[in-house]
C-alpha positions as CSV (number, residue, x, y, z in Angstrom):
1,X,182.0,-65.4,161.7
2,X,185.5,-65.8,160.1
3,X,186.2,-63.7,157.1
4,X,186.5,-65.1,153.8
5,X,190.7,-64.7,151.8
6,X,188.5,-65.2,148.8
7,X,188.7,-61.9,146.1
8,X,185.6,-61.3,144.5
9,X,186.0,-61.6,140.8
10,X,183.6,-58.9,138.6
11,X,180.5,-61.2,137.9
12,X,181.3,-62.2,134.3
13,X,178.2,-61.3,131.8
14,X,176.7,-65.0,131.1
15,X,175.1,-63.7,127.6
16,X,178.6,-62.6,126.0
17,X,180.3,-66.0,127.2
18,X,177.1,-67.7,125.6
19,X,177.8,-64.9,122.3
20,X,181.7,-66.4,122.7
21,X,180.7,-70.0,122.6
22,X,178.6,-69.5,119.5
23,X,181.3,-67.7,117.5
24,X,183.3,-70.0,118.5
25,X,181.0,-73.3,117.2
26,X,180.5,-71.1,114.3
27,X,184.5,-70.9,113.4
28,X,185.0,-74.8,114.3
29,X,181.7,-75.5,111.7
30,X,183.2,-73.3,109.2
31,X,186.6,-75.2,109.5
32,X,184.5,-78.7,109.3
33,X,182.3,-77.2,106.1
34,X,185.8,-76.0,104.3
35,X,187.9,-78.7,105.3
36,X,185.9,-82.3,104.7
37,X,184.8,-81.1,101.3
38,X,185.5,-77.5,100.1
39,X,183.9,-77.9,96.7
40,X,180.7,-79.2,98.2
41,X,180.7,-76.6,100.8
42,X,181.2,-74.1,98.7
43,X,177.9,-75.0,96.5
44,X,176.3,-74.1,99.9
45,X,175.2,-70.7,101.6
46,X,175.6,-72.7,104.7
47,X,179.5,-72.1,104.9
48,X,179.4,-68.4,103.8
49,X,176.8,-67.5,106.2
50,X,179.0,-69.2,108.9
51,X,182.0,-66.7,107.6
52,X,179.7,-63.9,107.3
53,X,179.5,-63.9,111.4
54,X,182.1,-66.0,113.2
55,X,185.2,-63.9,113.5
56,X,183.6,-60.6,112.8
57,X,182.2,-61.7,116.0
58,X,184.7,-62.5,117.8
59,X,186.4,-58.8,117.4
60,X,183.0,-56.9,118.2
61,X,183.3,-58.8,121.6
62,X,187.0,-57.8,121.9
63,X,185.6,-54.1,122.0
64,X,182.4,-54.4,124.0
65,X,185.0,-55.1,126.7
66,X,188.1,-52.3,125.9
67,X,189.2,-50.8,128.4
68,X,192.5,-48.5,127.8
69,X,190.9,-45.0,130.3
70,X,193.3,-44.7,133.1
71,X,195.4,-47.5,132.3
72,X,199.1,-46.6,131.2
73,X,200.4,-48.4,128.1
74,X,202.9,-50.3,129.6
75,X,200.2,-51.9,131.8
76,X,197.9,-52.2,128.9
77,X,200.9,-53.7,126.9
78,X,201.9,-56.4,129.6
79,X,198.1,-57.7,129.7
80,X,197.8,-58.2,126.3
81,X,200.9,-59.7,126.0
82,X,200.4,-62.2,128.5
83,X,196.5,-62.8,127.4
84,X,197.6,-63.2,124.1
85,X,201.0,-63.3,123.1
86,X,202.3,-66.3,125.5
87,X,198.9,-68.2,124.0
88,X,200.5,-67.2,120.5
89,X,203.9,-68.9,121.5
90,X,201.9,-72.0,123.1
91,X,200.0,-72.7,120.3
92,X,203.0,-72.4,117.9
93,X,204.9,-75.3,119.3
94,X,201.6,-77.3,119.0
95,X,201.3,-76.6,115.6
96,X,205.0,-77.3,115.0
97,X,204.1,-80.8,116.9
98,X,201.6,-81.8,114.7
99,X,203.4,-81.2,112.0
100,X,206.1,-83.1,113.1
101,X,204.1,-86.0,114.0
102,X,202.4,-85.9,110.8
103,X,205.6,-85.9,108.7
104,X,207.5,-88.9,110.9
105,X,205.1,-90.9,112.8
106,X,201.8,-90.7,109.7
107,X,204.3,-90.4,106.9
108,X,202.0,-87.1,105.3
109,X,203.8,-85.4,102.7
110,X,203.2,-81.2,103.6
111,X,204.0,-78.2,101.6
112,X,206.7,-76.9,104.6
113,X,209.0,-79.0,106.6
114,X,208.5,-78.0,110.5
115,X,211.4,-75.2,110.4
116,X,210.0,-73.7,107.5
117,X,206.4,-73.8,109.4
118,X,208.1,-72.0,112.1
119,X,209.3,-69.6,110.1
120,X,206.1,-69.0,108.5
121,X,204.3,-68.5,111.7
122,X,206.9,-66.3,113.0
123,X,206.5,-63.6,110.3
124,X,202.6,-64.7,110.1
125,X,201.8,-63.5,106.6
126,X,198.4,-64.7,107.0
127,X,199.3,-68.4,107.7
128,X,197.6,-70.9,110.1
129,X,195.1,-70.3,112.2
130,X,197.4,-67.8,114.3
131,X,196.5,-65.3,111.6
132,X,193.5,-64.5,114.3
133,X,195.8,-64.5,117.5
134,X,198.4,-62.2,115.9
135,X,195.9,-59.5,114.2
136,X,193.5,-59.4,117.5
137,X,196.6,-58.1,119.1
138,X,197.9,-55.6,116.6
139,X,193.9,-54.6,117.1
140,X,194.2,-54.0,120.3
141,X,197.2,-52.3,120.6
142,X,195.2,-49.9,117.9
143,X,192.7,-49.7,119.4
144,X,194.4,-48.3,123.1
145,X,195.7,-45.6,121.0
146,X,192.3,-44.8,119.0
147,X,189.5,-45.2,120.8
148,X,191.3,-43.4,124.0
149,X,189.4,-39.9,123.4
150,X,186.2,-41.2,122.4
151,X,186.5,-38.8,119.3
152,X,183.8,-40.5,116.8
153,X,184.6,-38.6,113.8
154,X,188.4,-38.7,114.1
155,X,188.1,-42.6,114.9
156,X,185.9,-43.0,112.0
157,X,188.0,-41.2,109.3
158,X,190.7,-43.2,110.3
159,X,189.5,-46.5,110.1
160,X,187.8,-45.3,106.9
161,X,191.1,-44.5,105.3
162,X,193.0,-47.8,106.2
163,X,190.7,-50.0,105.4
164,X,190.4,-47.9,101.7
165,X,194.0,-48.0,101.8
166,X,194.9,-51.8,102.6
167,X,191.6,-52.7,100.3
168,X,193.5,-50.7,97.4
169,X,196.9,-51.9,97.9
170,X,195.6,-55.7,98.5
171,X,193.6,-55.6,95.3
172,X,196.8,-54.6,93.3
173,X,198.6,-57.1,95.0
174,X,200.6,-55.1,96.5
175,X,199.7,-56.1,100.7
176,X,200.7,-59.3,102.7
177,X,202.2,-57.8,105.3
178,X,204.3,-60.0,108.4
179,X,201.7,-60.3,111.4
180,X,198.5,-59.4,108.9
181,X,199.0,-56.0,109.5
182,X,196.7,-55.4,106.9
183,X,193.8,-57.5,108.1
184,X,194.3,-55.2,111.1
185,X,192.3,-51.9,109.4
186,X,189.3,-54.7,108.9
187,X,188.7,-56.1,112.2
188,X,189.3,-52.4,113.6
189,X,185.8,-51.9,112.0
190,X,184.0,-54.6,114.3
191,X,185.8,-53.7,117.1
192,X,184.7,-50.4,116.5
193,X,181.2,-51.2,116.6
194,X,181.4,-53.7,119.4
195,X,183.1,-51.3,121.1
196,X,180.2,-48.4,120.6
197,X,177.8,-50.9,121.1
198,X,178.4,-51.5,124.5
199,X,177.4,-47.6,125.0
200,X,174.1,-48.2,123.8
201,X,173.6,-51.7,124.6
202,X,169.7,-51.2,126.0
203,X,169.3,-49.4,122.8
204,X,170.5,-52.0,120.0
205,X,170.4,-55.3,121.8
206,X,166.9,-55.8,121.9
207,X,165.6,-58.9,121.5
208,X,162.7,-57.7,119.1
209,X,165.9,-56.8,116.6
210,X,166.9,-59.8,116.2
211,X,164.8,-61.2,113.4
212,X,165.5,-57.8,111.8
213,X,169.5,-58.3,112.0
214,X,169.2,-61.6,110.8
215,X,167.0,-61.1,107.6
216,X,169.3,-57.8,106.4
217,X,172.5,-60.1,107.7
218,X,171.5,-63.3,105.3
219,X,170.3,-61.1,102.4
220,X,173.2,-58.9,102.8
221,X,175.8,-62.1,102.5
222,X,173.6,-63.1,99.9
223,X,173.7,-60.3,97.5
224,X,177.6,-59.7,98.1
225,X,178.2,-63.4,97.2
226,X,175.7,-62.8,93.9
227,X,177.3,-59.5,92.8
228,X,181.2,-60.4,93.4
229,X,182.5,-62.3,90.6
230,X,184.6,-65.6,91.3
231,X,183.5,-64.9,95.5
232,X,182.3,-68.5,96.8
233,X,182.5,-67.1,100.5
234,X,184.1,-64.1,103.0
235,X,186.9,-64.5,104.4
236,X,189.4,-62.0,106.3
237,X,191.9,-64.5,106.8
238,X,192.4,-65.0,103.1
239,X,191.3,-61.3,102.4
240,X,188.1,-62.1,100.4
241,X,185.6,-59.8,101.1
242,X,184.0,-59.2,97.6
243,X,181.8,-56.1,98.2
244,X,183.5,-53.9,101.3
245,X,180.1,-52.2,102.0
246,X,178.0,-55.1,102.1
247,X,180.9,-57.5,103.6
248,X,180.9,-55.1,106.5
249,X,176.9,-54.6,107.1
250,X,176.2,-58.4,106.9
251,X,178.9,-58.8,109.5
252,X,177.9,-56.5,111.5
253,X,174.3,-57.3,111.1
254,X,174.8,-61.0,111.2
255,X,176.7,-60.3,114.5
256,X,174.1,-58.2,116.6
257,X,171.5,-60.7,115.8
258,X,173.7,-63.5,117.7
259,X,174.2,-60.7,120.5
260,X,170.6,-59.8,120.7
261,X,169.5,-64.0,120.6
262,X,172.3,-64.4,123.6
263,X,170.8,-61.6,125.5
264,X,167.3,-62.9,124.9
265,X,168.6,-66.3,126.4
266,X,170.4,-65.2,129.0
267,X,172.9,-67.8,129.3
268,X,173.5,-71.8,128.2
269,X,175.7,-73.8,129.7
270,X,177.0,-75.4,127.0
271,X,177.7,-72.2,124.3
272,X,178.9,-70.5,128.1
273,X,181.6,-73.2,128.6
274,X,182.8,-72.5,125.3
275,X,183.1,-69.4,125.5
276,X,184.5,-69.3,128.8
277,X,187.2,-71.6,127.0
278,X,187.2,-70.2,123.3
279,X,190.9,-69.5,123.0
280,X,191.5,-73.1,124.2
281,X,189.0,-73.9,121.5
282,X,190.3,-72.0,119.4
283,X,193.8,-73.3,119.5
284,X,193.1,-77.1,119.6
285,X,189.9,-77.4,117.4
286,X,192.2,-77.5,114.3
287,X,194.7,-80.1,115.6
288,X,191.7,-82.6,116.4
289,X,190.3,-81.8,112.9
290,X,193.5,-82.6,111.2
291,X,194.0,-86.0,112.5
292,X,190.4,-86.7,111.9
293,X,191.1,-85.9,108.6
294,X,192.7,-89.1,108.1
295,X,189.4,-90.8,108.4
296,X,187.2,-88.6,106.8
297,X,188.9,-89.1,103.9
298,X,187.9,-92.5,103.5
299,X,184.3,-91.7,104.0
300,X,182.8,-91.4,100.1
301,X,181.0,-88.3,100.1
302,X,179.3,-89.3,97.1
303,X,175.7,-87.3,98.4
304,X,175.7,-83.5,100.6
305,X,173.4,-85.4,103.1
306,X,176.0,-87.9,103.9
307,X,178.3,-84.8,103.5
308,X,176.5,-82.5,106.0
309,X,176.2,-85.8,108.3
310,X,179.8,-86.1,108.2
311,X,180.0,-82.3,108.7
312,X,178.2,-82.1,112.1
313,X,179.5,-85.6,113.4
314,X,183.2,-84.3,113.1
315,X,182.0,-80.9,114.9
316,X,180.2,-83.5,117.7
317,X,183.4,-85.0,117.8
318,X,185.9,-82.1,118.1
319,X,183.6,-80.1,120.5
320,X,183.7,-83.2,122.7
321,X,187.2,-83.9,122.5
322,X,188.6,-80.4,123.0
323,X,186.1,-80.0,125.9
324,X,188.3,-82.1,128.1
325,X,191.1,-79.4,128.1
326,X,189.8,-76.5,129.7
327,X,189.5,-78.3,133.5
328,X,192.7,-80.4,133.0
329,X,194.5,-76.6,131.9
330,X,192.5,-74.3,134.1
331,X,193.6,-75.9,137.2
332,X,196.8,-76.3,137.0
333,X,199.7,-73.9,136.7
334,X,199.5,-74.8,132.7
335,X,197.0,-71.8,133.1
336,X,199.6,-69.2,132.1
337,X,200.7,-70.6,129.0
338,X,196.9,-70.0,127.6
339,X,196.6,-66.4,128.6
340,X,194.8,-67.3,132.4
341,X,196.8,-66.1,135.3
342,X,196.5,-68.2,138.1
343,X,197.1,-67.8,142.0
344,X,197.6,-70.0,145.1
345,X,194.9,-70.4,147.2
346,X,196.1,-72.7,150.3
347,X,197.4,-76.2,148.7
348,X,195.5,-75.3,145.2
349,X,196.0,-73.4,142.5
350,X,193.0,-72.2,140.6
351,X,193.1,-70.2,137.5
352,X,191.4,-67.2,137.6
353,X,188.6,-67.6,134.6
């Protein structure tokens, strides 16, 4: 029998793509809730109950899977920079595209030409959707540092004082720091938990949780949003958290129940395709809604059915859209330039997923 040149690849864990996939719906729902109609959507809990989970989400998955024991810094450095700064520098020059073709080809009067765009997203002062890209790094390169020794009490205390001190300083007005430093101390907390969670997984992923996470999650969200004046939703890209306490539980709450549901399910093709695909997601979803936009706008929203119709049509239509991507990417060398690495295998090159 002739031997096989494949290399086994670790078996990927089907639930946490299928966990991915619906934090990533859940972001591309929020955009569509926020962006078609903010002052509707903001009448509804639908939109900050979408918030309450989505990215919060996203990070606690980023630390179910650290791994910095036994792995020097430069190496740890080179893989992060590859998995997510060259996707950084990808996505900016699509953004900068858009722009451009919105300013000289749709004639849309912006707030920034496309140089001073650039320049925004280069010092990434909570701008764009980058915001994500550039503070998941920072995160991570945190996190190699902090969660090395597995020293609870030390990690805790730590995290405990930045995210006092950046909530302090940000409510004075004195934080908006280049790369969102200071969202940084925030999603440390999720990645914290992810992170510790994958330690007692058996333990806190059950599925007979899950209806408990998700009624302390939604009342949680609920109360935060009832006892913060002026808050219509969370939000860690624009730093509105309202209640720290409560912002945190619900996400955290909100979060394990979409792990323990995923679990339960095992996998789905479609919410595992996503996720298998979210940064791809991630980075086009907002260029499809843009030009979408154009249409919407003509659409009179004068009822929230039509409006929530309108809603789930666009996310239909985005999903669909940016679903042709990941195959047309994925197997070609274009691979690299969203974070895959990719090697030859006879005349094809496959990226390695």
């Amino acid at each position: 029998m002739q031997k096989s040149n494949t290399i086994q690849a670790k078996p990927r864990l089907k639930w946490v793509d299928c966990a991915k996939g619906v934090a990533m719906l859940s972001v591309i729902l929020g955009h569509c809730l926020e962006y078609i109609n903010s002052d509707m959507g903001c009448k509804t809990l639908l939109l900050p109950i979408v918030y309450s989970f989505s990215i919060p989400l996203f990070f606690m998955i980023s630390g179910f899977f650290h791994k910095s024991e036994g792995v020097g810094f430069g190496k740890y450095l080179l893989k992060k920079t590859k998995s997510i700064l060259v996707p950084y520098a990808t996505f900016t020059v699509i953004c900068l595209a858009v722009s451009a073709i919105r300013i000289y080809i749709f004639k849309t009067p912006l707030d920034y030409t496309v140089f001073q765009e650039f320049k925004l997203i280069v010092v990434q002062r909570h701008y764009n959707m980058l915001w994500f890209m550039a503070v998941l790094f920072l995160t991570e390169i945190a996190a190699y540092f902090l969660l090395r020794k597995r020293n609870y009490i030390l990690i805790s205390v730590v995290i405990a004082i930045s995210v006092l001190s950046a909530f302090l300083l940000r409510r004075y007005g004195f934080l908006n720091l280049p790369w969102s430093i200071d969202i940084v101390p925030f999603a440390m907390v999720f990645y914290a938990v992810g992170f510790a969670v994958r330690n007692m997984e058996e333990k806190v992923l059950c599925k007979w949780l899950f209806p408990a996470y998700l009624v302390v999650g939604l009342a949680l969200t609920i109360i935060n949003l009832k006892i913060t004046s002026g808050l219509r939703y969370v939000n860690m890209y624009k730093a509105d958290y309202g209640s720290l306490p409560l912002y945190f539980l619900a996400g955290i709450a909100m979060s394990l129940a979409i792990l323990c549901l995923c679990k339960w399910i095992g996998k789905s093709k479609l919410f595992g395709y996503i996720g298998k695909n979210s940064l791809i997601f991630y980075g086009f979803h907002l260029t499809v809604l843009t030009f979408l936009m154009h249409f919407i706008r003509k659409i009179p929203l004068n009822s929230y059915l039509i409006y929530i119709a309108v809603v789930f049509v666009a996310l239909v239509i985005i999903t669909a859209i940016v679903s042709i991507l990941p195959p047309i990417i994925n197997n070609t060398p274009l691979c690299i330039l969203f974070g895959k690495p990719y090697k030859k295998k006879s005349k094809q090159i496959n990226c390695i997923k």
